[in-house]
C-alpha positions as a printed Julia matrix, in Angstrom:
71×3 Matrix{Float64}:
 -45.45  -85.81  44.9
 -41.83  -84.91  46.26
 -41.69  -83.79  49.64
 -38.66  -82.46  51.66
 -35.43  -83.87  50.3
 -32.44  -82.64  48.57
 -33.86  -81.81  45.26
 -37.39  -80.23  46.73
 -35.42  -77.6   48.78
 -33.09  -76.79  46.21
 -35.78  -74.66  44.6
 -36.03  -72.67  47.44
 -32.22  -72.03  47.39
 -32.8   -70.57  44.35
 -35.45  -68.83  44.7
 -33.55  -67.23  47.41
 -30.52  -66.49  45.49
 -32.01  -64.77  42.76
 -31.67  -61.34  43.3
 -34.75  -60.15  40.79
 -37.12  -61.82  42.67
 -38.89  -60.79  46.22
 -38.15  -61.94  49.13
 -41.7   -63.21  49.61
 -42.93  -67.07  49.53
 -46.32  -67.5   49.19
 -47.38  -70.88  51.25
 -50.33  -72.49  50.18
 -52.14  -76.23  50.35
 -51.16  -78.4   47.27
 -54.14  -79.36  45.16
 -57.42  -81.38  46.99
 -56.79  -84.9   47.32
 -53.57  -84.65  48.1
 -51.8   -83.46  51.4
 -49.17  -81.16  51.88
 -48.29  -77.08  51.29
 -46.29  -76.03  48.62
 -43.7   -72.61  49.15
 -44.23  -71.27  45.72
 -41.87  -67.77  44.71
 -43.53  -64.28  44.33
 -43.92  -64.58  40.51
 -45.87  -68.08  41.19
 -43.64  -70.66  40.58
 -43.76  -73.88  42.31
 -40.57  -74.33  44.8
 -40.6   -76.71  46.95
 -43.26  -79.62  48.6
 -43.28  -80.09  52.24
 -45.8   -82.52  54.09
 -47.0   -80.13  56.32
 -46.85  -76.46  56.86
 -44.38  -76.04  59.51
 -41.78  -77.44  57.44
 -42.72  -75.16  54.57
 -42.74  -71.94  56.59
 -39.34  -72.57  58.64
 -37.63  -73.83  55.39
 -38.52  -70.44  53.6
 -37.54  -68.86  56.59
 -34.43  -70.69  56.83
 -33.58  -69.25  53.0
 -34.32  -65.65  54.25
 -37.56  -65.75  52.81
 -40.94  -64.01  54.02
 -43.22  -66.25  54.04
 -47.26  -65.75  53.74
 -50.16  -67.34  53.8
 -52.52  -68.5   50.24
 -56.06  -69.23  51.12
């Protein structure tokens, strides 16, 4: 599992940049056994791994994105 680094974050750049997708990032716990909370875009995808959710949520903020919660 990647967490935060230069290639995890990129996705959320992009997400961010692409202007056919929302502005919405859905945060959500990565699979059980394993610890941290993905930002994934509004279609689904899989952005970005951070080891805990502050990180995700200011990071997808950071990127102009609104993030919300996946229970």
């Amino acid at each position: 599992m990647a967490f935060v680094g230069e290639s995890s974050v990129d996705g959320v750049e992009e997400a961010a940049a692409a202007s056919s997708l929302s502005h919405i990032a859905y945060i959500r716990p990565v699979a059980k056994g394993e610890s941290g909370y993905a930002v994934c875009s509004a279609d689904g995808k899989q952005l970005a791994v951070f080891p805990n959710y502050d990180a995700a949520f200011f990071t997808a903020r950071q990127y102009n994105l609104a993030p919300v919660n996946v229970h």
